[in-house]
LOSE-241686 format. One record per atom (N, C-alpha, C): x, z, y; residue in one letter. Coordinates in steps of 0.05 Angstrom, whole numbers, plus 5000, padded with zeros to 4 digits. Layout:
<gudos>
XZYa...
</gudos>
This chain:
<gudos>
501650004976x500050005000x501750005025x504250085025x505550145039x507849935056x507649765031x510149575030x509849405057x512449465071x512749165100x511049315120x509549595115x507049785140x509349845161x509549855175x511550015202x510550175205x511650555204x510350765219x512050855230x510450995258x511551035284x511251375279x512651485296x512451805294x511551865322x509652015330x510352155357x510552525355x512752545364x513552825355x516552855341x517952955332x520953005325x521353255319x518953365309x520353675305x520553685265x519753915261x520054025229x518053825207x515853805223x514553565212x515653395202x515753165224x516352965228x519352905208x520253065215x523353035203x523053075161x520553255163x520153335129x518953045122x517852815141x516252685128x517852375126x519252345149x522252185158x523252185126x524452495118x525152515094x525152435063x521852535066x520552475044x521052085043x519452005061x518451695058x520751555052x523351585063x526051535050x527351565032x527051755022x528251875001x526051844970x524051854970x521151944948x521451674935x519451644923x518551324898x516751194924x515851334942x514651154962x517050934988x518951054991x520850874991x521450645015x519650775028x519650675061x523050555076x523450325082x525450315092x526050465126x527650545127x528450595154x528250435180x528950225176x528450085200x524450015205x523850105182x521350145192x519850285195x521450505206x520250805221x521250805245x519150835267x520350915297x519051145300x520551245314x519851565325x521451605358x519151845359x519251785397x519152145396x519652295421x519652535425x519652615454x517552745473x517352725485x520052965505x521053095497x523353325504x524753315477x527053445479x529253495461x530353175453x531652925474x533052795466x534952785427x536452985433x538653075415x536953005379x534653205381x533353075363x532752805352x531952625377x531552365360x533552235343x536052335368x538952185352x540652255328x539452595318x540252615304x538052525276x535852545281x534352235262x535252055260x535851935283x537051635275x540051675260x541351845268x544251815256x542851955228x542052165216x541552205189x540051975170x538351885192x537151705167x536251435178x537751345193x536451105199x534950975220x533651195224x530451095233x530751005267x529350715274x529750735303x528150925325x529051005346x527751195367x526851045389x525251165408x523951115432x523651345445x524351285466x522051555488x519451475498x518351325490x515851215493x513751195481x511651345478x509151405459x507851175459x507351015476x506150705483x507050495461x510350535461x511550295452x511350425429x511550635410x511050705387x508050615379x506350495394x503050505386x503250215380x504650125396x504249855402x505749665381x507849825374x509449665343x508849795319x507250085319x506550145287x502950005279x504249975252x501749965238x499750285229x501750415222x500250755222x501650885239x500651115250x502151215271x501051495262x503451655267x503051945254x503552165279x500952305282x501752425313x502452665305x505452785304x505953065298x506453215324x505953275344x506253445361x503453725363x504854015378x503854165387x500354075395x498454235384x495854165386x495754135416x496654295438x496454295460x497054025476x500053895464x499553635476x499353335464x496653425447x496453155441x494153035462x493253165473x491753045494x493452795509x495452895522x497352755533x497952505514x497952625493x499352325469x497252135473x495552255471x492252095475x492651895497x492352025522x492551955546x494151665543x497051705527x498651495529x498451195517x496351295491x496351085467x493551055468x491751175472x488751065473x487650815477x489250655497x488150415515x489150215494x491850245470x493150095465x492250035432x491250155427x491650285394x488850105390x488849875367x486949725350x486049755324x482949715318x482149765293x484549685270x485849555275x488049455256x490049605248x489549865267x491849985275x490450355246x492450545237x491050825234x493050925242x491251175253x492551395267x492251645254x494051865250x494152035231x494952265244x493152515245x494152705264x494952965254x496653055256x498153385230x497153575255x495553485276x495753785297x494553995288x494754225284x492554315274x490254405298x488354475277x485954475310x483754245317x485454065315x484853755335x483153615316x480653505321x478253405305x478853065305x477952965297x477452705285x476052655309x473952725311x472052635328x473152695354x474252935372x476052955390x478052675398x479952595374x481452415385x480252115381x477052115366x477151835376x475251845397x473752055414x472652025439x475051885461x477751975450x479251945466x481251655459x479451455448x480951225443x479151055444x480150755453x478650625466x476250375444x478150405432x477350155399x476550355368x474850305356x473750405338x476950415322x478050595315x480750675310x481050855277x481650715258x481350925231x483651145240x481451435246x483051705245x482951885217x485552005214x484752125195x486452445206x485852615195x485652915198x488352965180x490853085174x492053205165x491653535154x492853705141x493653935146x495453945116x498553895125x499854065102x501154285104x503254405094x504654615096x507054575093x508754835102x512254835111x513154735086x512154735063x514154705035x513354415039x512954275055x513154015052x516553935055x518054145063x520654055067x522754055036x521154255021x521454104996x520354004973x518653834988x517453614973x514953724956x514054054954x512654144946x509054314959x509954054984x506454085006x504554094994x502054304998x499154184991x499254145021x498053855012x496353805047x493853595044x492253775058x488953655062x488153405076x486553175064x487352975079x483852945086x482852965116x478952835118x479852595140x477752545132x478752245146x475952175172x475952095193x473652035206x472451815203x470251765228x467951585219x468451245210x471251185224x471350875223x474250875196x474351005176x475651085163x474650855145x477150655121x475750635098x477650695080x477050535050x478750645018x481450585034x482250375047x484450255045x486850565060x485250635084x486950755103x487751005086x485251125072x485651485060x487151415036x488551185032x489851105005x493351105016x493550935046x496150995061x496551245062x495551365069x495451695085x495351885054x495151855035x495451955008x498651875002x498451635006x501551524991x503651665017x503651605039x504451815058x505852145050x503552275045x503752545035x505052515020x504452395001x505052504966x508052504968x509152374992x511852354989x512952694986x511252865007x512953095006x510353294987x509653254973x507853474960x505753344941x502853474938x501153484928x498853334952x496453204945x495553084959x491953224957x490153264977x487653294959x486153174989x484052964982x481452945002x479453095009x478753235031x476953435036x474753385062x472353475063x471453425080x472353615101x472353425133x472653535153x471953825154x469353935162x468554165152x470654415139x471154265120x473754455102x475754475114x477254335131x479354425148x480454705155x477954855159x479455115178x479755315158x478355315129x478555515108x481855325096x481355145094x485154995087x486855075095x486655135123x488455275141x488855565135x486555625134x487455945121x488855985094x488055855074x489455895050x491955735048x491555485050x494655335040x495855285067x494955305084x496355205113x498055515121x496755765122x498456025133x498756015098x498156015078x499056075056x501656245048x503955975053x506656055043x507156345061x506456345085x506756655088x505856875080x504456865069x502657115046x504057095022x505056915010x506556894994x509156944997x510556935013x513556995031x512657335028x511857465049x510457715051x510157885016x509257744995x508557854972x512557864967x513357674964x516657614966x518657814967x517057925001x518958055008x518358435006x516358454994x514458714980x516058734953x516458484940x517658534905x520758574909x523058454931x525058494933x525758814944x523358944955x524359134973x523659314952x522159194932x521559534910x523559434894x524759264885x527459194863x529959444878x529859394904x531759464920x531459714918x529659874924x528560164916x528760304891x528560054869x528360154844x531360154836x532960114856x536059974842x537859864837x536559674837x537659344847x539059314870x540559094867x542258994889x540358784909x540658764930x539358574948x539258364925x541458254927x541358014902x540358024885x540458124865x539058214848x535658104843x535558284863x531658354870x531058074895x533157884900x532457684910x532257474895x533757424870x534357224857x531557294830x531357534823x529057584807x526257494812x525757664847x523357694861x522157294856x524757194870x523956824879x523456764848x524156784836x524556644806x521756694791x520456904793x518657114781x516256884809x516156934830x513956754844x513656464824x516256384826x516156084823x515755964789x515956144778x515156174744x512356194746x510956334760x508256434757x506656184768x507356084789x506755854797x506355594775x508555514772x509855314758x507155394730x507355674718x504955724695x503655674703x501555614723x498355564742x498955314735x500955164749x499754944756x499254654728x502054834710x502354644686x500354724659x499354884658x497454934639x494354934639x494254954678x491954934696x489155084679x490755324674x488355544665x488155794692x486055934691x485855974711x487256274715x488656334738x489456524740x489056804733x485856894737x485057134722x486857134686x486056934680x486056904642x489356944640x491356804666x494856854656x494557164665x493857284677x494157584687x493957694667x490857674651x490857814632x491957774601x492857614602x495457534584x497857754588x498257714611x501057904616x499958154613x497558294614x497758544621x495958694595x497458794580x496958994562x495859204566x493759274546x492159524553x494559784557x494459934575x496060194572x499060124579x499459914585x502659864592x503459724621x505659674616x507859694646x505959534669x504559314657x504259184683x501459214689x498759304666x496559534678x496959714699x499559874693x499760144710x500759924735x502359744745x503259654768x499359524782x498559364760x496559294777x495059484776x493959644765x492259854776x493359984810x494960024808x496860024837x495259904867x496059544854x494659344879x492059344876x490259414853x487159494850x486159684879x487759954874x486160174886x487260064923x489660014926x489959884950x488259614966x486859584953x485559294953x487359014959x488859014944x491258754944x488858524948x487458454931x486058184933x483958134958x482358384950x480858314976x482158365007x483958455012x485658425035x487058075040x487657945016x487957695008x485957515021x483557625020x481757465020x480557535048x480457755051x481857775084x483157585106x485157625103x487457485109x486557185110x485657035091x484056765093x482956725111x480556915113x477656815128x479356975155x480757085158x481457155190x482656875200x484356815184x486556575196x483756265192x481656305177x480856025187x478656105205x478256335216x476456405236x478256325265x481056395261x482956365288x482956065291x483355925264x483155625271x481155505282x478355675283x475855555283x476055635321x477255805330x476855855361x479155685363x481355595361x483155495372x482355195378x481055195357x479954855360x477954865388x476755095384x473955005404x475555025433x478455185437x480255305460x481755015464x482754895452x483454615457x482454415467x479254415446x478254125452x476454195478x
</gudos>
């Protein structure tokens, strides 16, 4: 789907650079000279894109609209207005536009574009930098198979891919979008009782990461459901009953679940504070 597409970047930060990566490097396989990327501050950045991988630069959001076939808007939710401002007048049905802001609606940026424009909605996460993103793909109204098929092959470079309706966005955000930090946080809870219990920093660092990423890796490759591996591990009357009875009486889960619905409630005002 991809083959001979030109995509343009607007933005140059952690994004942009995880996705630069991916499309270069992955089975999707994007050549370099057919990525431009533009950045509106931090010069230094673009060039060190271009010198790592190729890719040509601009300071110009216009001229990036105007030579990509997909265009991927990674900047701060705050100024994509401005991005808008720049590329709106220019950007043709021929053209998709793809936006990682978080916040920023489908419907928001094509009020703000002049030609019925296939938009589609982003939201992945930081482990897109190694290649292990969930990221949510809704797509808006002038959307068809062809575009949410780019914008899949896109992703998949750095992760896992899933289609969701708009709607779903701000609960995505809470779970897989702040995710890896609840998970970081659990991380850094198992290293600090290794450490307590004995262990060497190292130790209880190299265990703690290994012990996440095993448990994971069991979810995802056997794709049974997590209650059923728990209770696998945990024996009536033994070591890891007595630990979870522990996060039981503390309310580990439902604080979890907490934690969700707060962060897609913050997404749900930030959007309405933006648009």
């Amino acid at each position: 789907m991809l083959d001979m597409k030109k995509i343009g970047i607007i933005g140059a930060g952690s994004m942009s650079h995880a996705l630069i990566k991916g499309l270069i490097n992955s089975k999707v396989n994007i050549a370099s000279e057919h990525i431009l990327v533009t950045n509106k501050n931090k010069i230094h950045r673009l060039h060190y894109l271009k010198e790592t991988y190729g890719v040509n630069i601009t300071g110009s959001n216009k001229k990036v609209a105007l030579e990509s076939d997909i265009i991927i808007i990674a900047v701060k939710p705050n100024d994509v207005k401005d991005v808008l401002n720049d590329i709106g007048s220019v950007l043709t049905q021929n053209q998709l536009l793809i936006s990682v802001a978080a916040g920023i609606t489908t419907e928001y940026i094509e009020k703000n574009l002049e030609n019925r424009v296939a938009v589609i909605r982003a939201m992945p996460n930081t482990s897109c930098h190694v290649n292990e993103s969930a990221t949510a793909l809704a797509e808006g109204k002038w959307c068809k198979t062809k575009h949410l098929e780019m914008a899949t092959e896109i992703f998949s470079s750095v992760g896992r891919v899933l289609k969701v309706k708009e709607s779903a966005i701000d609960a995505i955000t809470g779970l897989s979008g702040s995710g890896p930090a609840y998970v970081y946080l659990l991380m850094e809870g198992l290293i600090e009782a290794g450490i307590v219990s004995g262990l060497s920093r190292k130790e209880s660092f190299d265990l703690a990461v290994q012990t996440v990423l095993g448990a994971a890796k069991m979810a995802r490759e056997t794709g049974e459901e997590p209650t059923l591996l728990r209770k696998k591990v945990t024996s009536p009357n033994g070591t890891t009953e007595a630990g979870i009875k522990v996060l039981e009486q503390k309310g580990f889960k439902e604080s979890l679940i907490l934690a969700v619905q707060n962060a897609a409630n913050r997404s749900k005002e930030l959007s309405k504070m933006i648009e």
